[in-house]
PyMOL CGO cylinders between C-alpha atoms (Angstrom):
from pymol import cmd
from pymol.cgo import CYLINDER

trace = [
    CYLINDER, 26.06, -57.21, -27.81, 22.86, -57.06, -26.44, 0.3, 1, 1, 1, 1, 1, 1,
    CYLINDER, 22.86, -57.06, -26.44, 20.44, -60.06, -26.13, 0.3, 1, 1, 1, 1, 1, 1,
    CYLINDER, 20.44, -60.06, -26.13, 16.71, -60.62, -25.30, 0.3, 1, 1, 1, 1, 1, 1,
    CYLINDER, 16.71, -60.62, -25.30, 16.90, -62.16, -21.94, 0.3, 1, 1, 1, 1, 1, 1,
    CYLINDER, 16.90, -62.16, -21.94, 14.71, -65.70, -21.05, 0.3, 1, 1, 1, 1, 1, 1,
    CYLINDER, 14.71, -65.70, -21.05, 12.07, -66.20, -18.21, 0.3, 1, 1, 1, 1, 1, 1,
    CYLINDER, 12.07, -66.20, -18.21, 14.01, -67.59, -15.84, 0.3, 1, 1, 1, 1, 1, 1,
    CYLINDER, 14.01, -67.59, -15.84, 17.33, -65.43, -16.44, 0.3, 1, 1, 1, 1, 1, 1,
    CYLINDER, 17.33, -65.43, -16.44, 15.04, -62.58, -15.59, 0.3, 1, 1, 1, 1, 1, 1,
    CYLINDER, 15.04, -62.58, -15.59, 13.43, -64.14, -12.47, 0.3, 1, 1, 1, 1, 1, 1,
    CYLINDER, 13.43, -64.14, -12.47, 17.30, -65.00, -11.35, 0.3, 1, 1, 1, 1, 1, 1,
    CYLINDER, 17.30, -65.00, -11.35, 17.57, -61.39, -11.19, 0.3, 1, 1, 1, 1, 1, 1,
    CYLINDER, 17.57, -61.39, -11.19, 14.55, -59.95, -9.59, 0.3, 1, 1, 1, 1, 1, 1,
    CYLINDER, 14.55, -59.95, -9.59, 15.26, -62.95, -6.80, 0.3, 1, 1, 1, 1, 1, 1,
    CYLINDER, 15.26, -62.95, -6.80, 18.77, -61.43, -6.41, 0.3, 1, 1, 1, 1, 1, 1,
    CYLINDER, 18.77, -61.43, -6.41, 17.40, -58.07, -6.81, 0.3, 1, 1, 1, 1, 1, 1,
    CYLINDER, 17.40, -58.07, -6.81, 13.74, -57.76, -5.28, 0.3, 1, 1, 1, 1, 1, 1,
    CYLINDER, 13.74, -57.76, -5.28, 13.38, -53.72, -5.00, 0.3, 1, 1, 1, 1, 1, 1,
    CYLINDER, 13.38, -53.72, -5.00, 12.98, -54.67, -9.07, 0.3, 1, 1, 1, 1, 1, 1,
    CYLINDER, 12.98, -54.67, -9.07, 9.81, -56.25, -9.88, 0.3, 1, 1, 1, 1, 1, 1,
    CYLINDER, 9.81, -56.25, -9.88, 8.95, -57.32, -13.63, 0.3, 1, 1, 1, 1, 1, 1,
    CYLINDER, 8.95, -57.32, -13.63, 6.07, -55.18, -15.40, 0.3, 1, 1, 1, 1, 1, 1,
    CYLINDER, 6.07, -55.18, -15.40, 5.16, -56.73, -18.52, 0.3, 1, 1, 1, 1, 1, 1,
    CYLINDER, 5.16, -56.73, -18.52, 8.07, -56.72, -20.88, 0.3, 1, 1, 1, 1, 1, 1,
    CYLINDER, 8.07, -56.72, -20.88, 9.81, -54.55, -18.57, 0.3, 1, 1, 1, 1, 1, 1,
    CYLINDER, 9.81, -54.55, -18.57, 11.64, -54.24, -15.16, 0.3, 1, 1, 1, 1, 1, 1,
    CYLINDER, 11.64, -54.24, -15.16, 10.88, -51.23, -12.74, 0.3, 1, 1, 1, 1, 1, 1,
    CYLINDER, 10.88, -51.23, -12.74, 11.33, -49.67, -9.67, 0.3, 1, 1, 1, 1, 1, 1,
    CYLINDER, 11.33, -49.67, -9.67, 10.13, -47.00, -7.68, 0.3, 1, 1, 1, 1, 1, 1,
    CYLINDER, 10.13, -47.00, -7.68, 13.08, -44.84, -5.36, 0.3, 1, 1, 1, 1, 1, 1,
    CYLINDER, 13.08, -44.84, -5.36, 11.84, -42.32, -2.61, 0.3, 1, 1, 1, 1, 1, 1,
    CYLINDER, 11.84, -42.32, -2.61, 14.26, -39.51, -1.63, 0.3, 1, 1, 1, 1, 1, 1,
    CYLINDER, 14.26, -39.51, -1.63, 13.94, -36.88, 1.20, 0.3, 1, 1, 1, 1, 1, 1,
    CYLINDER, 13.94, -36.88, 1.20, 13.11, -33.83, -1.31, 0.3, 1, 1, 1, 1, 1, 1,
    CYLINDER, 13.11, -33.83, -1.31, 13.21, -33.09, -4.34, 0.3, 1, 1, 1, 1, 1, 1,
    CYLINDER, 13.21, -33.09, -4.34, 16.34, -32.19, -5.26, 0.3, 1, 1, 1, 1, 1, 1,
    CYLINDER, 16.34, -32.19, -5.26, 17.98, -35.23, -4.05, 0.3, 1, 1, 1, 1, 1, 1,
    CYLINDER, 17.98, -35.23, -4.05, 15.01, -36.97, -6.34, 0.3, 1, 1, 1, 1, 1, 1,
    CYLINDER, 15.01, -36.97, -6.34, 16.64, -34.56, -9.07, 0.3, 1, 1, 1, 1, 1, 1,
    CYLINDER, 16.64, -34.56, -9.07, 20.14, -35.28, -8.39, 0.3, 1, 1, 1, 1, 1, 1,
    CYLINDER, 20.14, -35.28, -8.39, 19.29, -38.80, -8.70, 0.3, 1, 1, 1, 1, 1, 1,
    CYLINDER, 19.29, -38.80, -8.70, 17.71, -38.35, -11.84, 0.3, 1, 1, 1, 1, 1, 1,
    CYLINDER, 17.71, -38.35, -11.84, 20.87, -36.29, -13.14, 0.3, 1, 1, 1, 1, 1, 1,
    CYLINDER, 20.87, -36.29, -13.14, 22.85, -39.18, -12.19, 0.3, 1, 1, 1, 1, 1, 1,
    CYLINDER, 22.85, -39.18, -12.19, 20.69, -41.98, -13.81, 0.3, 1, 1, 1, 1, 1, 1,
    CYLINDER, 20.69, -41.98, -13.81, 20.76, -39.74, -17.14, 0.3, 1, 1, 1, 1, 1, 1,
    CYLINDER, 20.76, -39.74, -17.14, 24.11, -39.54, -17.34, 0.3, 1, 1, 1, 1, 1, 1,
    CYLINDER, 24.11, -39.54, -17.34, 24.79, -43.67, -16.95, 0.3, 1, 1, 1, 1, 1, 1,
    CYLINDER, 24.79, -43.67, -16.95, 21.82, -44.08, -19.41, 0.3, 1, 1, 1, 1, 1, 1,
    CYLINDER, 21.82, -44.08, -19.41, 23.83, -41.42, -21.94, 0.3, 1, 1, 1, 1, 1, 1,
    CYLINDER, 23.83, -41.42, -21.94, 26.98, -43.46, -21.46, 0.3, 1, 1, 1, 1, 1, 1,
    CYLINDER, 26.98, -43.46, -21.46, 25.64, -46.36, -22.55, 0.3, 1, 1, 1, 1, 1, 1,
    CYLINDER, 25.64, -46.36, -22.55, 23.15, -45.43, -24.57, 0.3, 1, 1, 1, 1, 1, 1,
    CYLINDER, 23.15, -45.43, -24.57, 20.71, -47.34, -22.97, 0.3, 1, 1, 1, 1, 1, 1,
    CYLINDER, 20.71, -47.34, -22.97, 17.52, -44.46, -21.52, 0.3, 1, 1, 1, 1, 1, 1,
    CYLINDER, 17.52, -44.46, -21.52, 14.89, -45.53, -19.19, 0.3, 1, 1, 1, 1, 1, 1,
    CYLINDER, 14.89, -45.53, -19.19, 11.21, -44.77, -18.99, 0.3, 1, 1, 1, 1, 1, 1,
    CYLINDER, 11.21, -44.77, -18.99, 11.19, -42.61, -16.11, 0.3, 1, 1, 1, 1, 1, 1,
    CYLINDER, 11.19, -42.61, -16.11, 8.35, -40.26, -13.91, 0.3, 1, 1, 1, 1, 1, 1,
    CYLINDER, 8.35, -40.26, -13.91, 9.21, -37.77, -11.36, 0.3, 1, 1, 1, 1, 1, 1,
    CYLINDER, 9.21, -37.77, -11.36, 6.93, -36.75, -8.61, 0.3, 1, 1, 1, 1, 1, 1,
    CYLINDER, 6.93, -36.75, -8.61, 8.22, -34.84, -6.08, 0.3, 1, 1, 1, 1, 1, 1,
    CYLINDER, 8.22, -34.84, -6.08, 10.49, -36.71, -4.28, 0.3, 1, 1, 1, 1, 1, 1,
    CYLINDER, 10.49, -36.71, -4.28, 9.60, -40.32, -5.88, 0.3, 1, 1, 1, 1, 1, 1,
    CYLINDER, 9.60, -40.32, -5.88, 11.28, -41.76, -9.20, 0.3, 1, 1, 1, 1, 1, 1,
    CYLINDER, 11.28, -41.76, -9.20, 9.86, -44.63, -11.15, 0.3, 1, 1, 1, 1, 1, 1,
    CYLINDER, 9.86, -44.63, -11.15, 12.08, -45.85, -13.78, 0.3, 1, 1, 1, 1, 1, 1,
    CYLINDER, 12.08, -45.85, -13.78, 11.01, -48.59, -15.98, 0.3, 1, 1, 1, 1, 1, 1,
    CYLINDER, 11.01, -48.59, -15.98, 13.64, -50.28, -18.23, 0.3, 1, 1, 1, 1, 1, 1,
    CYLINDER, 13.64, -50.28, -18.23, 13.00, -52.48, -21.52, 0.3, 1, 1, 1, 1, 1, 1,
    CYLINDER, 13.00, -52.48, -21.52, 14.92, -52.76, -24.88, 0.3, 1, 1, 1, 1, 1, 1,
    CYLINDER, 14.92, -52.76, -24.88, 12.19, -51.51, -27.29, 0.3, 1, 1, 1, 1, 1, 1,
    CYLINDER, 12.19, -51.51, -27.29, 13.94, -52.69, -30.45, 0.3, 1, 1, 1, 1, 1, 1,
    CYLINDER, 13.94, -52.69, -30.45, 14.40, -56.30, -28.99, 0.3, 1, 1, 1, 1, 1, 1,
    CYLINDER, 14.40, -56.30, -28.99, 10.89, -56.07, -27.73, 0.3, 1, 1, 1, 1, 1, 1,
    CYLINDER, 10.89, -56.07, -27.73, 11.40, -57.44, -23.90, 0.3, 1, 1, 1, 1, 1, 1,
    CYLINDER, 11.40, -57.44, -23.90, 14.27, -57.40, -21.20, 0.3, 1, 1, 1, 1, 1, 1,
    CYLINDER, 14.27, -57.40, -21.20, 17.45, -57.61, -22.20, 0.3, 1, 1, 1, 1, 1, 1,
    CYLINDER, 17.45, -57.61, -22.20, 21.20, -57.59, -21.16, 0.3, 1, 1, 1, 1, 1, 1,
    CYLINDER, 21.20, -57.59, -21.16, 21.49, -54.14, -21.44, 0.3, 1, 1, 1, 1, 1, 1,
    CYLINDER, 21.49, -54.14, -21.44, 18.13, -53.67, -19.29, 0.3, 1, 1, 1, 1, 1, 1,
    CYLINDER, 18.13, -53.67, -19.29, 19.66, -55.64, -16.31, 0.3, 1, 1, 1, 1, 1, 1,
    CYLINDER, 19.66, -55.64, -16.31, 23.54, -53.88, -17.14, 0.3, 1, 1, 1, 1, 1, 1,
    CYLINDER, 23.54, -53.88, -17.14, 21.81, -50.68, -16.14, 0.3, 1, 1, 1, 1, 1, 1,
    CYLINDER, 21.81, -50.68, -16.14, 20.05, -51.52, -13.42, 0.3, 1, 1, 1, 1, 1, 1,
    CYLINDER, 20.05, -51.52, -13.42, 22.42, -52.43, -11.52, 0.3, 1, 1, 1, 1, 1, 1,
    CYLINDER, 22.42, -52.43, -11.52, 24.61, -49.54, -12.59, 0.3, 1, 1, 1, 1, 1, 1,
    CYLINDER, 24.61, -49.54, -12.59, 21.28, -47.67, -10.54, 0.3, 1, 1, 1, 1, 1, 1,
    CYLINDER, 21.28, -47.67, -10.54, 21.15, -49.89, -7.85, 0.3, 1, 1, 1, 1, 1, 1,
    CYLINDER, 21.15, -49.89, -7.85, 25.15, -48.69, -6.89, 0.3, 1, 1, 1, 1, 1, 1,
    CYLINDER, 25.15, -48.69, -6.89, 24.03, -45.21, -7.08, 0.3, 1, 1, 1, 1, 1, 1,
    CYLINDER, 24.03, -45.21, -7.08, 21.86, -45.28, -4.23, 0.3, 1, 1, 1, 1, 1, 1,
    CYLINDER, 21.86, -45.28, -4.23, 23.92, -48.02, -2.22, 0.3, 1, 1, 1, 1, 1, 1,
    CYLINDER, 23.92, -48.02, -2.22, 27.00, -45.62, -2.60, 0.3, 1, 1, 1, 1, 1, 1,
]
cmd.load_cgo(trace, "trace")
């Protein structure tokens, strides 16, 4: 089940987390990779999480920089799912 997450369960995580930052009624982040295919592989990666669990970022690709900008639109703010894939992200690039 996924739940609309409060003020201070959000700032919990962006103080554990602090490449996140909050924007709005969303979390982001911004990834720089060598090139851009790693930037691509990335991408291919974080598409195939978000597919799994059906959960799909706001994303931009420039060159070799990714923004990706989570939010639950139909709860209308952060939710459990929002921070669930995050961190799913976060492993990719610390694996």
């Amino acid at each position: 089940m996924t739940f609309l997450l409060e003020k201070d369960q959000i700032d919990f995580f962006i103080e554990k987390n602090p490449y996140w930052v909050i924007d709005n009624n969303a979390i982001k982040r911004e990834f720089k990779f060598d090139n851009f295919i790693d930037a691509f592989g990335f991408i291919t990666k974080v598409a195939l999480l978000a597919e799994k669990m059906d959960h799909h970022p706001d994303w931009q690709n420039t060159y070799n920089q990714v923004k990706i900008k989570l939010t639950t639109h139909d709860k209308g703010g952060i939710t459990t799912n929002d921070i669930k894939l995050a961190k799913s992200i976060d492993k990719l690039i610390n694996t």
